[in-house]
C-alpha positions in Angstrom: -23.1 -38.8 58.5 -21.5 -35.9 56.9 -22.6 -32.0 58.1 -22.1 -29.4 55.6 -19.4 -27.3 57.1 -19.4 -23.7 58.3 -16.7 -21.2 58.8 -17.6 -19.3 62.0 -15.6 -16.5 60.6 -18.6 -14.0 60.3 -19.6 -15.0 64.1 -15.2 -14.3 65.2 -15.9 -11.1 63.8 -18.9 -10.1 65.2 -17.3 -11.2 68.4 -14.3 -9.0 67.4 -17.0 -6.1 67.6 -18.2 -7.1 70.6 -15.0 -6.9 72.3 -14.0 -3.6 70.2 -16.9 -2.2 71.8 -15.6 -3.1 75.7 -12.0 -2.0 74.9 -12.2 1.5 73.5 -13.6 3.0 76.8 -11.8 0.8 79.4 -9.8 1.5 82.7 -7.5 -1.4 84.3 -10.0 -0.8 87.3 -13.1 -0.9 85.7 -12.7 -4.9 84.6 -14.3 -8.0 86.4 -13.6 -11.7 85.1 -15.0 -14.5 86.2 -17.4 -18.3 85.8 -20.9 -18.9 85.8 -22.4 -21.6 86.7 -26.3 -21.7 84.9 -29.2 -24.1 86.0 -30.9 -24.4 82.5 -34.1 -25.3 81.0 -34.1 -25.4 77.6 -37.3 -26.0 75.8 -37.8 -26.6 71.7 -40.7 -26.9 69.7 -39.8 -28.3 66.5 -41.5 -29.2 63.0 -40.8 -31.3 59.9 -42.1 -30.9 57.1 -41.3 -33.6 54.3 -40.1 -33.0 51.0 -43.3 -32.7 49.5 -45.2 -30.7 52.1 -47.8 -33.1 52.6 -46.9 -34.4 56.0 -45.5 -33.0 59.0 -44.1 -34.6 62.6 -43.8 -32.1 66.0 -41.6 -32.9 68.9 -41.3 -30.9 71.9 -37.9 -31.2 73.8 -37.2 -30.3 77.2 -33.7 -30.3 78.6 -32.4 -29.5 81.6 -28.5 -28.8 82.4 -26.6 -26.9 84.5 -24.2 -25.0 81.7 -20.8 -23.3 82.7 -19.7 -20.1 81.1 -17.0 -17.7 80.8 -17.6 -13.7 81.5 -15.6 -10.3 81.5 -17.6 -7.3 82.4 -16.4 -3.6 82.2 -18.3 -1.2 85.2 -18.6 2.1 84.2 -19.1 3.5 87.8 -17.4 2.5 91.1 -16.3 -0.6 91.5 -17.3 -2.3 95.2 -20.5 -0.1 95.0 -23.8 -2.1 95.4 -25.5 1.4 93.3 -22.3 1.1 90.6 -22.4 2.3 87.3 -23.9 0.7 84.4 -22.3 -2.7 83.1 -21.4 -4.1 79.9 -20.4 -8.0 79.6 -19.2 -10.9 77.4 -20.5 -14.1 78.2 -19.3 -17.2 76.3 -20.3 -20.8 76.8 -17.2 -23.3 75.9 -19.4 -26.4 75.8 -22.4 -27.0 73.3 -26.0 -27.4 75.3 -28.1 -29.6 73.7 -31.4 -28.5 72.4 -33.2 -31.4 70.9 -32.4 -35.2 70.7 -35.2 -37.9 69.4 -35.3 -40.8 68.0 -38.7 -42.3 66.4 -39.1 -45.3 63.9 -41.5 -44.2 61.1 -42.5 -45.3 57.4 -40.3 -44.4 54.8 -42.8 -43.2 52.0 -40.5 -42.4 49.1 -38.7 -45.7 49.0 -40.1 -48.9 47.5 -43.0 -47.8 45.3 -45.0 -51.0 46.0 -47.6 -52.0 49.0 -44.8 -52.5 51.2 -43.0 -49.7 52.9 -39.9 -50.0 55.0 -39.6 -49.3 58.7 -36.6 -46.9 59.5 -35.4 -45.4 62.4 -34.8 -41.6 62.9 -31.6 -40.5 65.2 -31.7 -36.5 65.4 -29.8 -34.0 67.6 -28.8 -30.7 68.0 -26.4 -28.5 70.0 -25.7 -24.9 70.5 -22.1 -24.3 69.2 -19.8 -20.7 69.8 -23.0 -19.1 72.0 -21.6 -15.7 72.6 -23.8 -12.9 74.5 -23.1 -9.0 74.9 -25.1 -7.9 77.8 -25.8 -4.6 79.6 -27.1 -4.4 83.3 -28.1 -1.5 85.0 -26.7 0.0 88.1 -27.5 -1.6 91.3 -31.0 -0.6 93.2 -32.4 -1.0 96.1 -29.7 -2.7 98.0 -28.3 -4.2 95.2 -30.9 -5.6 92.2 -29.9 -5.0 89.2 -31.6 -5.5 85.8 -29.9 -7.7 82.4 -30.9 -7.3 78.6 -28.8 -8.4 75.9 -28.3 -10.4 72.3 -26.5 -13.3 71.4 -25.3 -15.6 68.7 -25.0 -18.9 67.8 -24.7 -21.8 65.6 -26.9 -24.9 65.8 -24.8 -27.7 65.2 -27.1 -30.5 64.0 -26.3 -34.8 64.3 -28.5 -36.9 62.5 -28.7 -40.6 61.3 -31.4 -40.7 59.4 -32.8 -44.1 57.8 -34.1 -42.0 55.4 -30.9 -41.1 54.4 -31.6 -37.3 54.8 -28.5 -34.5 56.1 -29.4 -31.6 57.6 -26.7 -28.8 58.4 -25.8 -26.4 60.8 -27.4 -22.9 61.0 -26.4 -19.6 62.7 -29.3 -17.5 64.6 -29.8 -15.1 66.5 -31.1 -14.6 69.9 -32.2 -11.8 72.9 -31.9 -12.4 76.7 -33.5 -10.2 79.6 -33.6 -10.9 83.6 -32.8 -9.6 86.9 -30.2 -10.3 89.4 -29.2 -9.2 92.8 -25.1 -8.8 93.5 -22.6 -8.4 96.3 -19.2 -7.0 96.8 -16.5 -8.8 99.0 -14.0 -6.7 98.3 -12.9 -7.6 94.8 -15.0 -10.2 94.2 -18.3 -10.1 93.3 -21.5 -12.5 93.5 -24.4 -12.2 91.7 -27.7 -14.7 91.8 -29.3 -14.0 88.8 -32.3 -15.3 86.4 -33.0 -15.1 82.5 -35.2 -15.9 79.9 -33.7 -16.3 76.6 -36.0 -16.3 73.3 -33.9 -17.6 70.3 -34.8 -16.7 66.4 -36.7 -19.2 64.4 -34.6 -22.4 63.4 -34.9 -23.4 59.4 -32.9 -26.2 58.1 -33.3 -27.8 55.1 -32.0 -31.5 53.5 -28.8 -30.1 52.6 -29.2 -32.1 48.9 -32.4 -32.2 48.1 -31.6 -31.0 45.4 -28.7 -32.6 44.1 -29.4 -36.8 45.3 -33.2 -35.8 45.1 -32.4 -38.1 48.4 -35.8 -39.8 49.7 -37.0 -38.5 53.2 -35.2 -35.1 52.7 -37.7 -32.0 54.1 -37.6 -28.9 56.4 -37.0 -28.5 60.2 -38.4 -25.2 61.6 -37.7 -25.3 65.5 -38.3 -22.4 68.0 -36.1 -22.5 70.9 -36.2 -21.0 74.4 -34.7 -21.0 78.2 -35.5 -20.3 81.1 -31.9 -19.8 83.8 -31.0 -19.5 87.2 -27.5 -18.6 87.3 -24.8 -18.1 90.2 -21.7 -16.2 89.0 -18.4 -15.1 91.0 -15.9 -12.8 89.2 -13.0 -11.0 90.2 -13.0 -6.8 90.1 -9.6 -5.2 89.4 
């Protein structure tokens, strides 16, 4: 299997931004780092479409994992304050969660032009890759709730083996996220329980040479993505 290769350059810069964004206003006391650790369900509705329209298979995935991430958040009130200032965060996942995986054995209609058709078997998987979000939360209300919006990228890494003999490659999309947590201070660290829902841009991948092997089976994915989290985070408050 080969994957048609993409330089996250584009997404290091916007992450550069990101961060540019955090630093320009920032105290040594205002910062908080920490780990999250995020029960996950992840839930995909996916079509293909086949190279000449005519037919089309859906799959709906549902995964569930409990995904570890990385944060540093800058407080723009008082730190140790359950009604603190507003918040803005970094959140990046190190490992790739897993979006879709199926296999399914189906009739290959493109090869052998007689009665018979072959039987081959269809291996496909995807993962999130770089996921990256820059968040805002309000100040802390009534006793310590507070509420999250924010946007994100990533790149879908895709892993196929196709008996079609189809490649798909990766994509980079977009994505917003909005919830509500509730934190405490213990001097200067900081829990917070918190829950999300995270609505991800329209996935569209397409046989990556359709073009140039006219290579049977080749066609369109279009997948919508979306997750629902419960999340328990501790971080550290300078």
């Amino acid at each position: 299997m080969s994957l048609r290769k993409i330089k996250p350059t584009g997404l290091l810069v916007a992450v550069a931004l990101m961060l540019s964004a955090l630093v320009s206003p920032l105290k040594a006391d205002g910062l908080t780092f920490g780990v999250k650790g995020a029960g996950t369900i992840l839930l995909t509705e996916a079509f293909e479409t086949n190279r000449d329209g005519a037919e089309k298979h859906k799959g709906d995935h549902t995964e569930e994992a409990l995904i570890p991430s990385l944060f540093v958040e800058y407080n723009l009130g008082e730190i140790g304050n359950i009604g603190d200032g507003w918040v803005i965060g970094l959140d990046y996942i190190p490992l790739k969660p897993e979006i879709a995986d199926e296999t399914r054995t189906t009739v290959d209609m493109v090869k052998n032009s007689g009665a018979t058709k072959p039987t081959v078997t269809q291996k496909a998987k995807a993962d999130l890759k770089y996921h990256t979000t820059l968040y805002v939360e309000t100040p802390g209300f009534w006793g310590g709730f507070y509420g999250k919006a924010g946007g994100l990228m990533t790149i879908v890494q895709t892993e196929e083996n196709l008996g079609t003999g189809a490649e798909y490659g990766d994509e980079t999309i977009l994505g917003a996220v909005a919830g509500i947590g509730f934190k405490r201070y213990m001097g200067n660290l900081v829990t917070k329980l918190e829950g999300t829902y995270t609505a991800y841009e329209t996935i569209n991948i397409s046989c990556t040479n359709n073009e140039t092997t006219n290579t049977p089976g080749c066609g369109k994915i279009t997948a919508d993505p979306q997750a629902l989290g419960l999340s328990l985070s501790i971080g550290y408050a300078f």
